[in-house]
ZADREN-509739 format. One record per atom (N, C-alpha, C): x negated, y negated, z negated; atom name. Coordinates in nm, 4 decimals. Atoms other than C-alpha are relative to their C-alpha. Example, Ala and Ser with C-alpha at 12.3 -4.5 7.8 and 13.67 -1.06 7.14 Angstrom:
<nodes>
+----------+----------+----------+----+
:       c1 :       c2 :       c3 : at :
+----------+----------+----------+----+
:  -0.0890 :   0.1190 :   0.0000 :  N :
:  -1.2300 :   0.4500 :  -0.7800 : CA :
:  -0.0900 :  -0.1200 :   0.0000 :  C :
:   0.0820 :   0.1190 :   0.0060 :  N :
:  -1.3670 :   0.1060 :  -0.7140 : CA :
:   0.0770 :  -0.1090 :  -0.0730 :  C :
+----------+----------+----------+----+
</nodes>
This chain:
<nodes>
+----------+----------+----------+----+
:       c1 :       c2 :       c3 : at :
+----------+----------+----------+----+
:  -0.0829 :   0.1193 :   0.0000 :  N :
:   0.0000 :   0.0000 :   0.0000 : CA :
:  -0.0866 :  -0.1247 :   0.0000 :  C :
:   0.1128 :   0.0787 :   0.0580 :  N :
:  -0.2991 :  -0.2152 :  -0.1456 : CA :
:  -0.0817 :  -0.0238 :   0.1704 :  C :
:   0.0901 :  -0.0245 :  -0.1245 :  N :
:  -0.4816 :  -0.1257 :   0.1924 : CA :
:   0.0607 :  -0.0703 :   0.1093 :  C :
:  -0.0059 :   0.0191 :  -0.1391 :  N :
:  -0.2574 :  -0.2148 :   0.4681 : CA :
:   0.0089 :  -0.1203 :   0.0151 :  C :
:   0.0089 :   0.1742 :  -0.0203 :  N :
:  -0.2734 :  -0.5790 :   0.6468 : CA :
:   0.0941 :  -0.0477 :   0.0141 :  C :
:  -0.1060 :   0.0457 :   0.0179 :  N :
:   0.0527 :  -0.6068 :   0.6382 : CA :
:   0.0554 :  -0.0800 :  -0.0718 :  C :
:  -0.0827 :   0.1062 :   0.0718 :  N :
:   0.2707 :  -0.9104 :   0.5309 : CA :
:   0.0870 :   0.0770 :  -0.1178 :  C :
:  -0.1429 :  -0.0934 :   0.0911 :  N :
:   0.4853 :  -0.7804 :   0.2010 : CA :
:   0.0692 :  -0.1186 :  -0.0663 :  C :
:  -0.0597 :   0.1398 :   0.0423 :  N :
:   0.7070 :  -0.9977 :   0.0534 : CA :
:   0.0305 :   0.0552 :  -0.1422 :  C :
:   0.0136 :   0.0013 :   0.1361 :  N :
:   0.8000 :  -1.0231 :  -0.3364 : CA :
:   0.0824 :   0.1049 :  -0.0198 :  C :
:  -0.0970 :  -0.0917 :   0.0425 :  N :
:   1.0812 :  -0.7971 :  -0.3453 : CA :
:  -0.0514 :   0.1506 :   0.0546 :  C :
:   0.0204 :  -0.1410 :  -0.0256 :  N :
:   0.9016 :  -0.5012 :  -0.1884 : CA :
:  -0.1406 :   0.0681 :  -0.0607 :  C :
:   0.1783 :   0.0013 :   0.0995 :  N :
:   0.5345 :  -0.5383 :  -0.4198 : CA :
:   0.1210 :   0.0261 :  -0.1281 :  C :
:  -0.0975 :  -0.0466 :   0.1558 :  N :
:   0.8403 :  -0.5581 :  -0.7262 : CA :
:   0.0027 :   0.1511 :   0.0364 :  C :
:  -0.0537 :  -0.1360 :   0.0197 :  N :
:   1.0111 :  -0.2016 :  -0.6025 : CA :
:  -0.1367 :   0.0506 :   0.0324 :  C :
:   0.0640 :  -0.0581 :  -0.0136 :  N :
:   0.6992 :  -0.0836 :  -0.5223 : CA :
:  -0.1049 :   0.0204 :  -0.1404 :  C :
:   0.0478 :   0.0095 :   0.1218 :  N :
:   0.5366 :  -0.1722 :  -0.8558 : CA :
:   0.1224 :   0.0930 :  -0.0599 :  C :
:  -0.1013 :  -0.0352 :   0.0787 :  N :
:   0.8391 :  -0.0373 :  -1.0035 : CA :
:   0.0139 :   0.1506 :   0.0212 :  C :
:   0.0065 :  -0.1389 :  -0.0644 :  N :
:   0.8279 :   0.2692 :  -0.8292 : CA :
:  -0.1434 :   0.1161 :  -0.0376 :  C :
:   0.1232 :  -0.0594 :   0.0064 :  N :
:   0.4592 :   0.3532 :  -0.8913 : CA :
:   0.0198 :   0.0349 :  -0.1807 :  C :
:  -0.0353 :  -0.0241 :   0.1529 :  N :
:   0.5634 :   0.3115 :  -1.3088 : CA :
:   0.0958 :   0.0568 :  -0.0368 :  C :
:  -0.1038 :  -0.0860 :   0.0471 :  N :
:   0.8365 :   0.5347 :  -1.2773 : CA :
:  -0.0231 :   0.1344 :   0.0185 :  C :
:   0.1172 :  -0.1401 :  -0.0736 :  N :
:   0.6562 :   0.8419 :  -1.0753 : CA :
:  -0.1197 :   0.0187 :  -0.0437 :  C :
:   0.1061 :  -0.0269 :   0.0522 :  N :
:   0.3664 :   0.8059 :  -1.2521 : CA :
:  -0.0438 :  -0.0350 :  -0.1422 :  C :
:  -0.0144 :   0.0245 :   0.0628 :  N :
:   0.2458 :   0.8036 :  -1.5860 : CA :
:   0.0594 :   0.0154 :  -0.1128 :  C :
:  -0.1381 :  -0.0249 :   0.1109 :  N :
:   0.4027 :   0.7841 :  -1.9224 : CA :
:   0.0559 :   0.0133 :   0.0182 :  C :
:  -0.1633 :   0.0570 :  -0.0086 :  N :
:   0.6967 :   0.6406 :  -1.8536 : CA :
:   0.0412 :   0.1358 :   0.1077 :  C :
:  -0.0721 :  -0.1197 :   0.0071 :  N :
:   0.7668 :   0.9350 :  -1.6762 : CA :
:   0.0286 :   0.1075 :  -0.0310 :  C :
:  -0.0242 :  -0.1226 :   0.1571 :  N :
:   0.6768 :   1.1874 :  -1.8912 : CA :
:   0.0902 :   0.0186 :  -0.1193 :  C :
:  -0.0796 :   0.0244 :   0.1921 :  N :
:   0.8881 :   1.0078 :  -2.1984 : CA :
:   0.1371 :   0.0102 :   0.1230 :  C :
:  -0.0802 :  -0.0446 :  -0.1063 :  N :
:   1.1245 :   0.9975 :  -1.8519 : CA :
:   0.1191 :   0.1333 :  -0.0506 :  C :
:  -0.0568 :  -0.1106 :   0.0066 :  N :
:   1.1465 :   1.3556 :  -1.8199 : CA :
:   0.0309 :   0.0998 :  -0.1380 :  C :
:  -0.0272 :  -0.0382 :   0.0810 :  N :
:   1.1537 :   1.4197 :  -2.1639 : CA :
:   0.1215 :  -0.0287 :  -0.0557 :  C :
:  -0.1384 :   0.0443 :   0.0611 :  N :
:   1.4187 :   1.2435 :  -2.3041 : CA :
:   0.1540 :   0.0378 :   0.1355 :  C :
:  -0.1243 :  -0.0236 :  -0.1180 :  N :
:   1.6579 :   1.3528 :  -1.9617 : CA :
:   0.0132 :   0.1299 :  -0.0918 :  C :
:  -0.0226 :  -0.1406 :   0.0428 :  N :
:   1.5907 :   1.7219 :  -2.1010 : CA :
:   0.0615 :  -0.0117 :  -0.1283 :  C :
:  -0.0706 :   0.0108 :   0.1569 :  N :
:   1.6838 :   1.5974 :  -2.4693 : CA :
:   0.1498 :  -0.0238 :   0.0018 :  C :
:  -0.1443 :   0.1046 :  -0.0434 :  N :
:   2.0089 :   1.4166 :  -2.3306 : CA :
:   0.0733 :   0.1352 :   0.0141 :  C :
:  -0.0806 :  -0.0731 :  -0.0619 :  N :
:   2.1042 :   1.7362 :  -2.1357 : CA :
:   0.0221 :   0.0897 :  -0.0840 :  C :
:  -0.0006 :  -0.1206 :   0.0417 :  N :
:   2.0404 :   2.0149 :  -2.3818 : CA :
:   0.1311 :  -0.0744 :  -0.0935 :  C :
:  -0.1279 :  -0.0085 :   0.1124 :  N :
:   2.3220 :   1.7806 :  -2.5966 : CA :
:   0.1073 :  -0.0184 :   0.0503 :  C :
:  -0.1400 :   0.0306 :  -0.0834 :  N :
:   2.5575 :   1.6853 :  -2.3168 : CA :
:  -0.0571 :   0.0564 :   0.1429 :  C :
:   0.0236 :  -0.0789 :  -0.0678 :  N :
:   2.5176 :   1.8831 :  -2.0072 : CA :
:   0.0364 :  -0.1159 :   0.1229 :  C :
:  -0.0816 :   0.1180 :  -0.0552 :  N :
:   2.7250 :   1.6024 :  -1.8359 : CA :
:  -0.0654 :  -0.1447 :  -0.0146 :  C :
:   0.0682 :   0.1412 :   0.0127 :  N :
:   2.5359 :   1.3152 :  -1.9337 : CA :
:  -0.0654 :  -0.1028 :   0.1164 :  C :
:   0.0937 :   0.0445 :  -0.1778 :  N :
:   2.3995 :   1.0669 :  -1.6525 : CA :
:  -0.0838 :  -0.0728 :  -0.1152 :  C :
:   0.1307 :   0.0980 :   0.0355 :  N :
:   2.0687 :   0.9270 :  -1.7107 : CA :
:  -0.1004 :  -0.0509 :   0.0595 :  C :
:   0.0892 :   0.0544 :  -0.1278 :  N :
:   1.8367 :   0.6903 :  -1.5393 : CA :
:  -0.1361 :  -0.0733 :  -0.0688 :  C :
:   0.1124 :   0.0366 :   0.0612 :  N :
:   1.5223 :   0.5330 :  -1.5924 : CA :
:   0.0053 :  -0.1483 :   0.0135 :  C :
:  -0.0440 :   0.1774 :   0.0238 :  N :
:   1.5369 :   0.1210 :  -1.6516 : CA :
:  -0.1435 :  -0.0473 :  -0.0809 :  C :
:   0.1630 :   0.1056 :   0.0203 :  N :
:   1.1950 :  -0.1273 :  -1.6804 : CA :
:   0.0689 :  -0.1246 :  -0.0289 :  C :
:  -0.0418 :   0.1273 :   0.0383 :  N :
:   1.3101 :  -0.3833 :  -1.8704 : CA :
:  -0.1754 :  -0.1080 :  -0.0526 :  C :
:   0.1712 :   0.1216 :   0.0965 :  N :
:   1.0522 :  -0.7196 :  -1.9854 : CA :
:   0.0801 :   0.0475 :  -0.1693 :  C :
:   0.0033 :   0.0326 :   0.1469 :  N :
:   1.0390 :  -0.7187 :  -2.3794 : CA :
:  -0.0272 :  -0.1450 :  -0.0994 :  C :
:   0.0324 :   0.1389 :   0.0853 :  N :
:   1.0864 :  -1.0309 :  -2.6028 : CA :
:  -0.1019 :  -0.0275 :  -0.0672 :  C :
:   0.1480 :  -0.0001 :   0.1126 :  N :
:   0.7741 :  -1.1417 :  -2.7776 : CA :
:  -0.0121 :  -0.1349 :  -0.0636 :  C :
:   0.0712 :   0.1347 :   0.0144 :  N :
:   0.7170 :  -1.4096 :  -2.9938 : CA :
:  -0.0404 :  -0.1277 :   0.0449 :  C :
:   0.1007 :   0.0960 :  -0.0715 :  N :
:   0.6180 :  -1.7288 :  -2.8986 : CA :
:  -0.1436 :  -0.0427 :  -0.0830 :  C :
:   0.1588 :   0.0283 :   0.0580 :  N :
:   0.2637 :  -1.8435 :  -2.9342 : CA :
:   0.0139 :  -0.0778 :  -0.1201 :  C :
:  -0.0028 :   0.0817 :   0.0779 :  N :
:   0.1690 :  -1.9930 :  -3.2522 : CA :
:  -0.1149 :  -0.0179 :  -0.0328 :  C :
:   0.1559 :   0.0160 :   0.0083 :  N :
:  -0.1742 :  -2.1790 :  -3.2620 : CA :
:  -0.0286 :  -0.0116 :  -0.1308 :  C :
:   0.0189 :  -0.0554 :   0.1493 :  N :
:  -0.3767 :  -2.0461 :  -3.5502 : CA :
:  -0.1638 :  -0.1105 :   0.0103 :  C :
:   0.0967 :   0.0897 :  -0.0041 :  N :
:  -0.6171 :  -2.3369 :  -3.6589 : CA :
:  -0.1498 :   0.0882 :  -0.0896 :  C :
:   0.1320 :  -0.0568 :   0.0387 :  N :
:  -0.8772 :  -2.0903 :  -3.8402 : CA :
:  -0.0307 :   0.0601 :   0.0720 :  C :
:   0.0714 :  -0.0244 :  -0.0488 :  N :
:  -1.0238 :  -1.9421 :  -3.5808 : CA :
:  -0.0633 :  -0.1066 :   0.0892 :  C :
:   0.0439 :   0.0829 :  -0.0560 :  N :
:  -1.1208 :  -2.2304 :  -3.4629 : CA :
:  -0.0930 :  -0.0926 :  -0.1096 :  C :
:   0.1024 :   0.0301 :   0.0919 :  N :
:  -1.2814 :  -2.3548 :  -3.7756 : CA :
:  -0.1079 :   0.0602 :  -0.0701 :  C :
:   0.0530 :  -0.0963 :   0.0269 :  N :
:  -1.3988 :  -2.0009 :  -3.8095 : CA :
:  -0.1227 :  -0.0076 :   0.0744 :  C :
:   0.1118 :  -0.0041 :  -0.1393 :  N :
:  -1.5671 :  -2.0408 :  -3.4950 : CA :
:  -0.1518 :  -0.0279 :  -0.0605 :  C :
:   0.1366 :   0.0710 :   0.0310 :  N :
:  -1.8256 :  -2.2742 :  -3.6405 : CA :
:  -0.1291 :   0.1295 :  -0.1069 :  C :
:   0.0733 :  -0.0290 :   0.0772 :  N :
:  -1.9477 :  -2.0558 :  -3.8979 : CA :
:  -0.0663 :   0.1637 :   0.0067 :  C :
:   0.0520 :  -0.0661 :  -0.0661 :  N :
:  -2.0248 :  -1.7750 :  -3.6652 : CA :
:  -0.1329 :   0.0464 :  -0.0656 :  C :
:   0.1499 :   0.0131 :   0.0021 :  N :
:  -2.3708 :  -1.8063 :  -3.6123 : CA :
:  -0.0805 :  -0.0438 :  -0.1812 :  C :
:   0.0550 :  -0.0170 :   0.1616 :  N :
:  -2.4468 :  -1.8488 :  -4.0270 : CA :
:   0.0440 :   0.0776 :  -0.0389 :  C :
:  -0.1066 :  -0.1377 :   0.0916 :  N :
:  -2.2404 :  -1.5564 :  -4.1330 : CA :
:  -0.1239 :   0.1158 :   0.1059 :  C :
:   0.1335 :  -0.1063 :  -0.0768 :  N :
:  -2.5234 :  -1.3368 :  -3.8311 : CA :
:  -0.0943 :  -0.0290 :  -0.0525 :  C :
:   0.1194 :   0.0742 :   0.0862 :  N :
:  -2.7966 :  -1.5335 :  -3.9694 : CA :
:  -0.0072 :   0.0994 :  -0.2059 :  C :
:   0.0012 :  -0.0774 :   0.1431 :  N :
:  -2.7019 :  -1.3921 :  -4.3534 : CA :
:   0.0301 :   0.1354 :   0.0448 :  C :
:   0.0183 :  -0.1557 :  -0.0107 :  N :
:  -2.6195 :  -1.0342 :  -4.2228 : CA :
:  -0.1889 :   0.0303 :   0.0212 :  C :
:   0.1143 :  -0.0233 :  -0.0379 :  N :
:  -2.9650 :  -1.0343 :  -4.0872 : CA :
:  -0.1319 :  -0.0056 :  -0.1146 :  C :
:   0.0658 :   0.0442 :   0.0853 :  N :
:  -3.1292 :  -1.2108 :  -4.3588 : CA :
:  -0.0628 :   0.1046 :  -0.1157 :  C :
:   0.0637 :  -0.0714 :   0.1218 :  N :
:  -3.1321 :  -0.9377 :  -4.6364 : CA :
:  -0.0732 :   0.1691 :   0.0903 :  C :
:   0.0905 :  -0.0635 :  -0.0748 :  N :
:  -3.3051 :  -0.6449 :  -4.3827 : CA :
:  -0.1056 :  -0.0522 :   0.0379 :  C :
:   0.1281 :   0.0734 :  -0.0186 :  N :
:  -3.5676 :  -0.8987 :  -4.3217 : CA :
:  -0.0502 :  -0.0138 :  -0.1435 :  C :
:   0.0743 :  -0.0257 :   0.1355 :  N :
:  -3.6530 :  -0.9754 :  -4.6677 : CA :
:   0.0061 :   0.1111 :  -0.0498 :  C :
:   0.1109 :  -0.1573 :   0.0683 :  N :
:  -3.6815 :  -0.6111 :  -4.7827 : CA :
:  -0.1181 :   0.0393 :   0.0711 :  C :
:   0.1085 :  -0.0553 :  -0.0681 :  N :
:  -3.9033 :  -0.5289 :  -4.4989 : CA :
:  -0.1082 :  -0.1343 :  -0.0504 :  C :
:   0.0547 :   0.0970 :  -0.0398 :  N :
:  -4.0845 :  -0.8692 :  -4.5387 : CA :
:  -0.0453 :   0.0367 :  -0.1646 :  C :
:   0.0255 :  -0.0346 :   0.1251 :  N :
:  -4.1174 :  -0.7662 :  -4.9385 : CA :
:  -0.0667 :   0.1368 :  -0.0231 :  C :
:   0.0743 :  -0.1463 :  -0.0245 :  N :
:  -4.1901 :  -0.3979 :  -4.8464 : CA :
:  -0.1788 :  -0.0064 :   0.0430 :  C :
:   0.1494 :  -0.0343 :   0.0020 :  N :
:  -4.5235 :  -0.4995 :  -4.6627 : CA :
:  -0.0316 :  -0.0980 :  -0.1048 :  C :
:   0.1276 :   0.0629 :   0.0981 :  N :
:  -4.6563 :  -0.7727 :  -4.9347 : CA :
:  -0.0292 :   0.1474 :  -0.1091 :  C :
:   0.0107 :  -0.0963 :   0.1220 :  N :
:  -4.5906 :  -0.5195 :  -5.1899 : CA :
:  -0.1118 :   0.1230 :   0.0607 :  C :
:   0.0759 :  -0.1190 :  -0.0638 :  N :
:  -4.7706 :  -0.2556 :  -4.9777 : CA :
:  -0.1835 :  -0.0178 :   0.0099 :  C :
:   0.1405 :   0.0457 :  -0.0464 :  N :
:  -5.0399 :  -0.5071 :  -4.8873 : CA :
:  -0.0704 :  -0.0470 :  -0.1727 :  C :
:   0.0605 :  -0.0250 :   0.1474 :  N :
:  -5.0755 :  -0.5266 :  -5.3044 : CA :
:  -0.0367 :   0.0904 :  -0.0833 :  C :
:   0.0323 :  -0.1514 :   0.0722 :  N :
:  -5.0992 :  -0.2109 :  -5.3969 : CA :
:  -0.1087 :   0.1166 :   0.0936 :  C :
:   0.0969 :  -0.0624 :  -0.0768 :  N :
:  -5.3511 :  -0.1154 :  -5.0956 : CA :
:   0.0692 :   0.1339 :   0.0089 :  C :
:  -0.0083 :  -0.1211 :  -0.0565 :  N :
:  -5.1422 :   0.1734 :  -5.0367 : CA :
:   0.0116 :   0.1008 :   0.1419 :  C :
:  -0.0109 :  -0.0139 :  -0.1747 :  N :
:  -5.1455 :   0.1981 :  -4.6443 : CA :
:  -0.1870 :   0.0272 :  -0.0757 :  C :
:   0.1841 :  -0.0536 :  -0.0495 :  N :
:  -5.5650 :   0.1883 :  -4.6943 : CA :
:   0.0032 :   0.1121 :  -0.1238 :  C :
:   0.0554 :  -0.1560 :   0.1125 :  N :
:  -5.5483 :   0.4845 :  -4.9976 : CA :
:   0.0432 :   0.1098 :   0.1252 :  C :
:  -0.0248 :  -0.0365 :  -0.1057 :  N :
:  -5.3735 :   0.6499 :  -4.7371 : CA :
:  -0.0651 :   0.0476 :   0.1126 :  C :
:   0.0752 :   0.0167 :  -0.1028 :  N :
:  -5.5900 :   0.6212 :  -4.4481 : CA :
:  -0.1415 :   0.0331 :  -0.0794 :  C :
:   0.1271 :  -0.0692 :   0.0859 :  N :
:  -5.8849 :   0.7172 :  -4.6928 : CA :
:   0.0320 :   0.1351 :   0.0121 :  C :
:  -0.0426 :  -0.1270 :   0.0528 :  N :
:  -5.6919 :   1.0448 :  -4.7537 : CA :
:   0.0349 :   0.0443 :   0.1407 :  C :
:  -0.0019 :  -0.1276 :  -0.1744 :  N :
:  -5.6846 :   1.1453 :  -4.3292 : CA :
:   0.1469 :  -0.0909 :   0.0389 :  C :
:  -0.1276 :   0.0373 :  -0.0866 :  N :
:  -5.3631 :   0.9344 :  -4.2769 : CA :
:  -0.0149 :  -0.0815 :   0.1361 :  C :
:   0.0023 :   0.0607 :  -0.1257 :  N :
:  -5.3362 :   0.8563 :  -3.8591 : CA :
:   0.0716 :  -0.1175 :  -0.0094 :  C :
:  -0.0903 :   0.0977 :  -0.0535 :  N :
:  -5.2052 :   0.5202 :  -3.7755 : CA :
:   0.1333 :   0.0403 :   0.0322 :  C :
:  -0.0824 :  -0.0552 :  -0.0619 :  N :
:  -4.9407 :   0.7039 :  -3.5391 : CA :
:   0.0911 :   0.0390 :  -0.0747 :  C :
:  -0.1199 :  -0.0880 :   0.1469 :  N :
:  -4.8027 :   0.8983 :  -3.8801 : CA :
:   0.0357 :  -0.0814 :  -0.0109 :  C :
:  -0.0801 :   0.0920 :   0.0600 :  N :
:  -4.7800 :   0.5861 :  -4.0503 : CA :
:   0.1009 :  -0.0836 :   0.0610 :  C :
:  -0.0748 :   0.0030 :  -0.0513 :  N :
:  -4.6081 :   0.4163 :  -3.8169 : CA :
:   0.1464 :   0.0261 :   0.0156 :  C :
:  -0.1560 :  -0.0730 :  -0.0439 :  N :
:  -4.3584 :   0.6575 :  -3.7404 : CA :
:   0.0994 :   0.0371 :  -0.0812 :  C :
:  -0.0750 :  -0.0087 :   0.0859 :  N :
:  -4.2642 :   0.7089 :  -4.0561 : CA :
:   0.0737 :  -0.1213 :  -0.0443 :  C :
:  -0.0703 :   0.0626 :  -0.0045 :  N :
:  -4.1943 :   0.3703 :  -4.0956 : CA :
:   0.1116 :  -0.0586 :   0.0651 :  C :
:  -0.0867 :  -0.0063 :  -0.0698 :  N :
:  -4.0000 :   0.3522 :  -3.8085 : CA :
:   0.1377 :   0.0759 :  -0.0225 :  C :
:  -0.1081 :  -0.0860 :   0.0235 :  N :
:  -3.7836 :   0.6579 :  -3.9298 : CA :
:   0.0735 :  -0.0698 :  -0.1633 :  C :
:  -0.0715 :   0.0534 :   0.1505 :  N :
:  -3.7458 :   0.4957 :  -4.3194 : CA :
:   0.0983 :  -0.1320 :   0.0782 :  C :
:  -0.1408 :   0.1044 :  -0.0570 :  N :
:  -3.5922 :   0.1851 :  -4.1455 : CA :
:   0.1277 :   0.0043 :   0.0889 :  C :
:  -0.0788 :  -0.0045 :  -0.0274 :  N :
:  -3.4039 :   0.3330 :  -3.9299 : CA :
:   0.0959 :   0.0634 :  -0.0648 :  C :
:  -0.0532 :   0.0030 :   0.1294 :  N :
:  -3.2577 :   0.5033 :  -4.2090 : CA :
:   0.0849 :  -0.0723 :  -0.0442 :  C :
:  -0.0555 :   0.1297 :   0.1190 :  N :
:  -3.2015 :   0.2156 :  -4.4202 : CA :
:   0.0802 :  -0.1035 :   0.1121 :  C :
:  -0.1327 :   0.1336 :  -0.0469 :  N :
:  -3.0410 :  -0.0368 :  -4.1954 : CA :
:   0.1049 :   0.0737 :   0.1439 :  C :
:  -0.1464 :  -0.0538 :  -0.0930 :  N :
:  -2.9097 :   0.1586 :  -3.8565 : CA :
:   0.1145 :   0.0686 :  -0.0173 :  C :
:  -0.1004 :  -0.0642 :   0.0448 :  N :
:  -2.7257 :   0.4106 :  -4.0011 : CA :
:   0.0882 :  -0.0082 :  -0.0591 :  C :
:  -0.1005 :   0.0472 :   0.0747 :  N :
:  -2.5602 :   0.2576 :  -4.2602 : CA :
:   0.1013 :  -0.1424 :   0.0904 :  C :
:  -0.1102 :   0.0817 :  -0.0644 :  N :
:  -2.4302 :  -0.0241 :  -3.9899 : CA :
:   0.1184 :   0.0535 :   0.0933 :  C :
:  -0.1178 :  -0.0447 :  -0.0905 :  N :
:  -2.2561 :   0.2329 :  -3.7654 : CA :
:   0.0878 :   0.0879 :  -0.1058 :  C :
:  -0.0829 :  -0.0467 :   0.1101 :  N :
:  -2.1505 :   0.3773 :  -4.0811 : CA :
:   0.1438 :  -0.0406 :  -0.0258 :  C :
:  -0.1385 :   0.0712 :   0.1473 :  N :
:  -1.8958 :   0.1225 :  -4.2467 : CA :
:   0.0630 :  -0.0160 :   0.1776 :  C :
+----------+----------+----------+----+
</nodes>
């Protein structure tokens, strides 16, 4: 339908929209379900399928997200903030207690250390964000 170069006019894009949401889809599944529910209680029953619009609300402009807006970018800023200062507290403390060089006295590779730190943080902050 979409394809051909043909002129269509409003009333035949409607039944044709209308047509494609009645043959296909939910709506005809809940369709053919509810015909079979109808019949098994009245054998006689007529029943058809009907696309009505639905009433909704009218808009009602909500002034906090718009004052929300602003405070965006400081509310990411403080999520971020306390994963930086542990790590940022993790190495002084590390770099006070020389325990990376006792370490590396005792056969530890760069590569280990590393990787382990890589795995403790991801730990500590990825997991618990896809968590909550």
């Amino acid at each position: 339908f979409c394809s051909s170069r043909r002129r269509h006019t409003i009333s035949s894009l409607v039944a044709w929209a209308r047509r494609c949401v009645q043959e296909t889809g939910y709506t005809y599944l809940q369709y053919l379900i509810s015909k079979n529910i109808m019949l098994q209680s009245d054998p006689k029953a007529q029943f058809t399928l009907a696309i009505s619009a639905m009433k909704t609300p009218s808009y009602i402009k909500d002034h906090f997200l718009q004052v929300a807006g602003f405070l965006d970018a400081f509310i990411l800023v403080l999520c971020y903030m306390a994963p930086v200062f542990r790590l940022v507290s993790m190495i002084v403390l590390e770099k006070e207690t020389n325990t990376r060089e006792g370490m590396k006295m005792m056969g530890l590779k760069d590569s280990a250390y590393w990787l382990s730190m890589l795995c403790y943080y991801f730990i500590i902050f990825v997991i618990p964000m896809y968590s909550a």
